[in-house]
Residue, then its C-alpha position, 0 to 999 in steps of 0.5 A: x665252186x660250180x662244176x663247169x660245164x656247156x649250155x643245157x637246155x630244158x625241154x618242155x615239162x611234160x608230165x605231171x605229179x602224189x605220200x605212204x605207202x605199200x612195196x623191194x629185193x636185194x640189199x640196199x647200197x648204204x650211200x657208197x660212192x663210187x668214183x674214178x679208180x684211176x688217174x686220167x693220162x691227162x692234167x684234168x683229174x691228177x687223183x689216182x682215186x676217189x677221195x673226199x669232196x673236202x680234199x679236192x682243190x678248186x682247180x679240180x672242182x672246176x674240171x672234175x668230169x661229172x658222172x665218170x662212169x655214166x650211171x645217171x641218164x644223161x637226159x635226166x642229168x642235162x635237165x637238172x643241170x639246167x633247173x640249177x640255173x633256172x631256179x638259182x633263187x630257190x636252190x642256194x646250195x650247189x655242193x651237191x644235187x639228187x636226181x630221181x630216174x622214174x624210168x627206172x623199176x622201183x627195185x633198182x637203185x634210181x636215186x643218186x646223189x650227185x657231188x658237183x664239186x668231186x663228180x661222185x655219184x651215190x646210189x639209193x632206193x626210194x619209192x613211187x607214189x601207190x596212184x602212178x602204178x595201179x598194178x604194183x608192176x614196179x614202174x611209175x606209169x602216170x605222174x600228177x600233181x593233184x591232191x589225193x592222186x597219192x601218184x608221184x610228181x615230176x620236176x624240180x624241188x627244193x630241199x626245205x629242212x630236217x622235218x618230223x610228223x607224227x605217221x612218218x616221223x623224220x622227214x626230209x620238206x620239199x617245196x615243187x618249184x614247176x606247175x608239175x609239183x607246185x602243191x607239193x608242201x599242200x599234200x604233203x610230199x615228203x623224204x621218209x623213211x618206210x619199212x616197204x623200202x628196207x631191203x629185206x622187203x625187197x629181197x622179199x617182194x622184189x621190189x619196193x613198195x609204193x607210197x601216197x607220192x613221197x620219195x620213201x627210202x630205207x630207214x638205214x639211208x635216212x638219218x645221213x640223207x636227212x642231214x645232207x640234203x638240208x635245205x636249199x639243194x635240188x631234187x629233180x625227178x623226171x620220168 
């Protein structure tokens, strides 16, 4: 069932988006979801702890507070909210969602996955593309949506299956669904995994490395990454 929730508005796209890269420090959080420890005074969440998506009723899908602990910023939330419903036809999947905060250093853990029906957030790492930062100060910077830009792209995505090629080998497609990563399938923006976003290259570099504008994560995320977000869920990035 679809998390309830009031009318977001989309503002203005503003930006633009490039896949294989170079750049990371402390170890990553092989997908631990964090949840609520304690049951709410009220009758919205009667769990005493964080449990399985499987194991909580419909009632509490429809009234399970989203992002309990605020991790995720909520302008980036509130836009992808908003692109569930905007791009309701490509995205067919609404179980779960992932979130990208380019705002974030490259370092930090600023890929979340986002459980529509329990609220829990899970926290990973993934890379920026080598052209939206020049410098390697381990910000995106610029955003486009060019061939051979190798910068990242901004907006809504939609997951398009369990991939493999040849230099990256298993990949996760994604199809841009806004003027701002349209050409995403065309140069090839992908989810793989790269050694330059293992955590011990970032606990040697202190932060990650930079791709060609794919979302590269740590081979150890990858294999359940893959699996989870199949085809017809949302990636919504955003800076």
């Amino acid at each position: 069932m679809r998390l309830a929730r009031r009318g977001f508005i989309l503002g203005g796209a503003a930006l633009l988006s490039g896949c294989a890269s170079t750049a990371a420090t402390r170890p990553t959080a092989t997908f631990a979801p964090v949840g609520p420890q304690a049951a709410a005074p009220t009758p919205r969440i009667t769990v005493a702890q964080a449990v399985e998506p499987e194991a909580i009723t419909a009632h509490l899908n429809s009234t399970r507070v989203l992002d309990p602990r605020g991790q995720v910023r909520p302008e980036l939330m509130e836009r992808a909210l908003a692109a569930l419903d905007i791009h309701g036809r490509r995205i067919t999947k609404r179980d779960r969602m992932y979130l990208v905060d380019f705002t974030k250093f490259s370092g930090d853990e600023r890929l979340y996955e986002v459980d529509l029906e329990g609220g829990e957030i899970v926290l990973l790492r993934t890379s920026h593309g080598r052209g939206s930062d020049p410098d390697h100060s381990g910000y995106a910077r610029s955003f486009s949506n060019v061939p051979d830009s190798y910068k990242s792209s901004v907006g809504a995505y939609a997951t398009a299956g369990a991939g493999w090629g040849s230099q990256q080998g298993p990949n996760v497609l994604l199809d841009g669904l806004e003027y701002t990563n349209n050409l995403a399938r065309e140069r090839a923006i992908i989810v793989h995994g790269a050694d330059y976003a293992d955590p011990d290259f970032l606990a040697r570099e202190g932060k990650l490395g930079r791709s060609y504008g794919c979302f590269s994560v740590a081979h150890t995320d990858l294999p359940r990454l893959r699996e989870r977000m199949g085809e017809g869920r949302l990636l919504f990035a955003w800076a």
